[in-house]
C-alpha positions in Angstrom: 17.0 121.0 125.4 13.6 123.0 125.0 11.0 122.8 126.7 8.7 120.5 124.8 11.6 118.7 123.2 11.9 114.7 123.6 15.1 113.0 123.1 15.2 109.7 122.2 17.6 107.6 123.6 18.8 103.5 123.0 17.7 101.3 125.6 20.5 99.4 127.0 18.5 97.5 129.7 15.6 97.4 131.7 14.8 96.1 135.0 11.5 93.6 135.5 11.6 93.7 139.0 10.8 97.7 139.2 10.6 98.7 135.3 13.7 101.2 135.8 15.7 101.7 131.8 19.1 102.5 131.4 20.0 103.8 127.9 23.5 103.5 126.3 24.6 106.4 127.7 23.9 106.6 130.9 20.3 108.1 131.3 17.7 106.2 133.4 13.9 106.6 134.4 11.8 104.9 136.5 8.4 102.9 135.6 5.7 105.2 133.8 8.5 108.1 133.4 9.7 107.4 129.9 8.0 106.4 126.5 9.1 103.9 124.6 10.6 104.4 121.2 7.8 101.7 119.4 6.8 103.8 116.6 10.7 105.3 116.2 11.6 103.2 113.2 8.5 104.0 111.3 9.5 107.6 111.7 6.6 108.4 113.8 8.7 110.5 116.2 9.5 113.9 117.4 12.2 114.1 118.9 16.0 114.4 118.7 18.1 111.4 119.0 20.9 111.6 121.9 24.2 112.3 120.3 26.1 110.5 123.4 23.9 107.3 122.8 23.9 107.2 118.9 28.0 107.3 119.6 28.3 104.8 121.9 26.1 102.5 119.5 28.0 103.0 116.0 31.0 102.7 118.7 29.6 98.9 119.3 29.6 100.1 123.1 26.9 98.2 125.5 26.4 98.9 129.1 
């Protein structure tokens, strides 16, 4: 991954108590260390999707 390169990852949960996500595949960040992927559909984004997230989702995986 370069330097200045975001990947965008599927949310699988996220905690109220602390703000902490978990994405599909595994990946976590705490409050205020993550963006959230709001303006993804509209195509608004930079970044590369994660390839073990985007599997795990056509797969009909959840965690």
């Amino acid at each position: 991954m370069g330097k200045n390169e975001q990947v965008i990852h599927v949310k699988a949960k996220k905690s109220w108590w602390n703000g902490r996500v978990t994405a599909l595949c595994g990946w976590t960040a705490e409050a205020g260390e993550y963006e959230t992927d709001t303006w993804y559909p509209f195509g608004f984004w930079s970044g590369r999707k994660c390839p073990a997230c985007q599997r795990i989702k056509r797969e009909g995986g959840r965690r």
